[in-house]
Every structure is written in C-alpha cells, then in structure tokens.
GUMARSE-423107 format. One line per field, with one value per atom (N, C-alpha, C): atom name; residue number from 1; chain; x, y, z; residue in one letter. Coordinates in nm, 2 decimals, m for minus. Layout:
<tortis>
site: (CA ...) .
pos: (NUM ...) .
unit: (A ...) .
X: (X ...) .
Y: (Y ...) .
Z: (Z ...) .
code: (A ...) .
</tortis>
This chain:
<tortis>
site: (N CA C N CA C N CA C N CA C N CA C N CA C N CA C N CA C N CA C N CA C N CA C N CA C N CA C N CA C N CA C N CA C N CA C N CA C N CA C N CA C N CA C N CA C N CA C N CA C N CA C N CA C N CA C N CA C N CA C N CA C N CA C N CA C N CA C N CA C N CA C N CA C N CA C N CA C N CA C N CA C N CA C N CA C N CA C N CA C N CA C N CA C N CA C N CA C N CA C N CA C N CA C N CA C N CA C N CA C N CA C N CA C N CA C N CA C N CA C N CA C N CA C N CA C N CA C N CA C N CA C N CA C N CA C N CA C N CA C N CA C N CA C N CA C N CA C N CA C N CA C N CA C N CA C N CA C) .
pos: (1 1 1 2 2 2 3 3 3 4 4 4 5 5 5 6 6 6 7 7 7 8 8 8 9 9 9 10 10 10 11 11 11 12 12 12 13 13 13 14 14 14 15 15 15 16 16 16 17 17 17 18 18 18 19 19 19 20 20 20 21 21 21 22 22 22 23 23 23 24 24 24 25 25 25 26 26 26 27 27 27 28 28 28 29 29 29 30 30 30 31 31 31 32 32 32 33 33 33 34 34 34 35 35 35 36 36 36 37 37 37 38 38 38 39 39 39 40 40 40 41 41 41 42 42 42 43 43 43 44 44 44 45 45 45 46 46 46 47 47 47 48 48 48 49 49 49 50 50 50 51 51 51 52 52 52 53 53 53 54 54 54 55 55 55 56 56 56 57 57 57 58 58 58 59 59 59 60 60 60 61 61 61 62 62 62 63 63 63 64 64 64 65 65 65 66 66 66 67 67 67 68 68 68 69 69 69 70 70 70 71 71 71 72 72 72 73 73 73 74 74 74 75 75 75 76 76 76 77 77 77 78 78 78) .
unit: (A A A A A A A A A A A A A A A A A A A A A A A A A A A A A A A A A A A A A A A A A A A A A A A A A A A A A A A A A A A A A A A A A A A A A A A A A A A A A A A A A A A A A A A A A A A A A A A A A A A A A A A A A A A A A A A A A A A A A A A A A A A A A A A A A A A A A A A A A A A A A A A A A A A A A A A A A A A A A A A A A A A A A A A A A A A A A A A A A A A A A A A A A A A A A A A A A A A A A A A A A A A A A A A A A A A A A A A A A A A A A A A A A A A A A A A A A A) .
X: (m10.35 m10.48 m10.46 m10.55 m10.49 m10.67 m10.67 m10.79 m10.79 m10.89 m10.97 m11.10 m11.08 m11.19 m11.31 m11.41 m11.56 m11.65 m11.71 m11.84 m11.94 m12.01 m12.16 m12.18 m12.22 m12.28 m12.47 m12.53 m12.61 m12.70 m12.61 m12.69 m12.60 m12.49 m12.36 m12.28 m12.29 m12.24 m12.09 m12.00 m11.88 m11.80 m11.75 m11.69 m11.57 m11.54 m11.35 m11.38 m11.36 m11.32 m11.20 m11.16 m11.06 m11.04 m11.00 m10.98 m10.84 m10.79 m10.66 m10.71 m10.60 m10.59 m10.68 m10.63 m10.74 m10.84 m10.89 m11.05 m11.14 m11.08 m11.12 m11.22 m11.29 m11.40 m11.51 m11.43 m11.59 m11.63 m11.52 m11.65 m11.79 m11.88 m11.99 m12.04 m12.12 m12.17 m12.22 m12.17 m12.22 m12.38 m12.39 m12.55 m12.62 m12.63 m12.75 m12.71 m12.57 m12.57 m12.53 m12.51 m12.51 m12.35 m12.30 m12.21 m12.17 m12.20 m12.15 m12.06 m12.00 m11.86 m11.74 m11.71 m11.61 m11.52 m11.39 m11.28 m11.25 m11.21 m11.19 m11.01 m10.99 m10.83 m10.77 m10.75 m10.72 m10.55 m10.56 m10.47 m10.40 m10.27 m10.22 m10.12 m10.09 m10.00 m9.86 m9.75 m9.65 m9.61 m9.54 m9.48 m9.36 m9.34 m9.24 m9.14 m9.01 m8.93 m8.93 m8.96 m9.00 m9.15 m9.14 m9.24 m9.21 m9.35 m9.33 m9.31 m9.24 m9.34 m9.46 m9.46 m9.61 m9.66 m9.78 m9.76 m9.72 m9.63 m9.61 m9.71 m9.69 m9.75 m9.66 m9.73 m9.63 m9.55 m9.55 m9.42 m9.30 m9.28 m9.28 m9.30 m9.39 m9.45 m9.55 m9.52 m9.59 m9.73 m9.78 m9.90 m9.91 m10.11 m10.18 m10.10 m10.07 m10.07 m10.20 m10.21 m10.28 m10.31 m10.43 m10.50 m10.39 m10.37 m10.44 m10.36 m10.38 m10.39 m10.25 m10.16 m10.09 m10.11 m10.23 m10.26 m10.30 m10.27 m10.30 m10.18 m10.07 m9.96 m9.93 m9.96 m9.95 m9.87 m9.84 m9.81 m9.61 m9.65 m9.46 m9.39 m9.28 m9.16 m9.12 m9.13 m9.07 m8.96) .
Y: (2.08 2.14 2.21 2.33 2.41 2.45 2.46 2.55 2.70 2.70 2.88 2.88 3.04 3.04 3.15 3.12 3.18 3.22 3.34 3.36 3.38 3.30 3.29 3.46 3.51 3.62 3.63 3.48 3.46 3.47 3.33 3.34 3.40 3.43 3.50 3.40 3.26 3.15 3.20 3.18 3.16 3.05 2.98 2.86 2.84 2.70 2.70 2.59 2.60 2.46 2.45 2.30 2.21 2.20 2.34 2.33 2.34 2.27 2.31 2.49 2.56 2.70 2.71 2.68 2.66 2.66 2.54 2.56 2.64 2.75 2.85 2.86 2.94 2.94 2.85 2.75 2.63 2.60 2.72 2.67 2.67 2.63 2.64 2.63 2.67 2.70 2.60 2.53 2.40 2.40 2.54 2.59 2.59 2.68 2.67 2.63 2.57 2.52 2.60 2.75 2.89 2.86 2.92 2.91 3.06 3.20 3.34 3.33 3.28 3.24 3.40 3.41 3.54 3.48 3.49 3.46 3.52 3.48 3.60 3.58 3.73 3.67 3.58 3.51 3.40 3.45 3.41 3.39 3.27 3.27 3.16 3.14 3.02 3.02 2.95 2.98 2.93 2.90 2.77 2.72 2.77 2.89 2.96 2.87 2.87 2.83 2.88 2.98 3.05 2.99 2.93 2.87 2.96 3.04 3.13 2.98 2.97 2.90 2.89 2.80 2.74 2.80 2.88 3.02 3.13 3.16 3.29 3.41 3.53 3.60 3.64 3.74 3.73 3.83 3.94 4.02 3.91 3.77 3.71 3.73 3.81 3.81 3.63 3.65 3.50 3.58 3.68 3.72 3.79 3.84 3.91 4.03 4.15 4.26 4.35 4.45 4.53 4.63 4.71 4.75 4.85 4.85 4.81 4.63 4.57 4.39 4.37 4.28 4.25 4.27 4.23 4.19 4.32 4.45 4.55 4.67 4.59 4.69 4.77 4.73 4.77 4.75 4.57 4.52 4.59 4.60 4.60 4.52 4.49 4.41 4.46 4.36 4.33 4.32) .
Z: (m3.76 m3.72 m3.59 m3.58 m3.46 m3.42 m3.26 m3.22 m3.27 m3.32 m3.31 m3.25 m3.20 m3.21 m3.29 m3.26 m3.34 m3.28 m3.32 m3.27 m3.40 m3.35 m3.47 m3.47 m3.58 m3.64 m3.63 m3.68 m3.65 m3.53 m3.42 m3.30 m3.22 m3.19 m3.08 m3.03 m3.06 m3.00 m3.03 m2.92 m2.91 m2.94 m3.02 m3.03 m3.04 m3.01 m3.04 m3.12 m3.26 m3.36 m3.37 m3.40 m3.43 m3.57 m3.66 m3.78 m3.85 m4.00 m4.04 m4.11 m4.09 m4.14 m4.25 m4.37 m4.52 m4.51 m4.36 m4.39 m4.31 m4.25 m4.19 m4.24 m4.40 m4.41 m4.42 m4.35 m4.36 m4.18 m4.12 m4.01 m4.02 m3.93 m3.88 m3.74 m3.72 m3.60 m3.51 m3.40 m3.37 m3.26 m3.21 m3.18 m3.27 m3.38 m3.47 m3.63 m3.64 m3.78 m3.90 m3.85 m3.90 m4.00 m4.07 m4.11 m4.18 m4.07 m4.10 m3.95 m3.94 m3.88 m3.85 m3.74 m3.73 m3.62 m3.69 m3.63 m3.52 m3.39 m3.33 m3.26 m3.22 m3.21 m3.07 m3.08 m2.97 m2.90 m2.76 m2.70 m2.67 m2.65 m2.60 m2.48 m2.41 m2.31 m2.31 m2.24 m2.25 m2.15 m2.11 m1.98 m1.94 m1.89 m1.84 m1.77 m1.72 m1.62 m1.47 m1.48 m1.32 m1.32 m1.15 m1.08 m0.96 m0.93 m0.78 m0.71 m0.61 m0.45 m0.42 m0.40 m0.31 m0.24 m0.18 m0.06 m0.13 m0.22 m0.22 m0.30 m0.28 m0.35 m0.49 m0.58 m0.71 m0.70 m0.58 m0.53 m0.44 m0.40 m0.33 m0.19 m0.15 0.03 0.02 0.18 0.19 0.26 0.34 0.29 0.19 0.19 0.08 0.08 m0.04 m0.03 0.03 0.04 0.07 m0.07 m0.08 m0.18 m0.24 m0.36 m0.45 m0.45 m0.52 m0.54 m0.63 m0.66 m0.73 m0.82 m0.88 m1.05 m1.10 m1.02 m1.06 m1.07 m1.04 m1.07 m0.93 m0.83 m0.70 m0.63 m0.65 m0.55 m0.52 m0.33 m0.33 m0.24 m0.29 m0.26 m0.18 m0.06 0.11 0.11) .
code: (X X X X X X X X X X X X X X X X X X X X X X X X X X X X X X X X X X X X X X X X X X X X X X X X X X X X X X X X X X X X X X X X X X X X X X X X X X X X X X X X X X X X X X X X X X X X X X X X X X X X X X X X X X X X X X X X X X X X X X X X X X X X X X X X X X X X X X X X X X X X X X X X X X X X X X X X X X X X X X X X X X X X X X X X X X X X X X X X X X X X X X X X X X X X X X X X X X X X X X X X X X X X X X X X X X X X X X X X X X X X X X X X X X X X X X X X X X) .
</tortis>
C-alpha cells in the first residue's frame, strides 16, 4: 500500500489516501464522501549522503548570500 494523493472534483478537497494501486478507483473523498476522485501527481524524497554543515549556506558560505537568494540559482561560491 502506498500514499497518493487526491483532490475531490466535487468539493476541491485535497487528500492523501493510504491505498493499494488497484484500488485507486475506489477512493473517496474524506470531506464530503464524494467519490469523483483525481489523482494527482505526487512527489517524493530521498535521503541523500551529502549533509551541508550546520550553519552553512547551500553555496557553503557561513553567512546569507546576497540577492538574488540560493534557492534561486544565484547563489556564489566564496
């Protein structure tokens, strides 16, 4: 059995059920009971081997970058 998730068609409820694959079409909606159900495509995470430092930033400076931000493709290496 694997998480997915759902958003009701009905009311918009977003859900994550605990279903096996097969029975995908039997979710239902646990807001209103609805069962016009849309899969939506899920992400997942992996526990990489690289751990930055504690303190560091993700260019490894131990302060903030300056604008634009790391998480925007900016950042540079000291």
């Amino acid at each position: 059995m694997t998480f997915y998730d759902f958003r009701c068609r009905d009311c918009g409820e977003i859900s994550e059920l605990f279903l096996r694959h097969k029975n995908l079409a039997e979710a239902v909606c646990p807001a209103c009971g609805g069962s016009n159900m849309e899969k939506l495509l899920s992400t997942f995470n992996t526990a990489g081997k690289y751990r930055r430092p504690h303190g560091l930033t993700c260019c490894g400076r131990e302060d903030r970058c300056e604008t634009p931000h790391c998480d925007s493709g900016g950042c540079r290496s000291s």
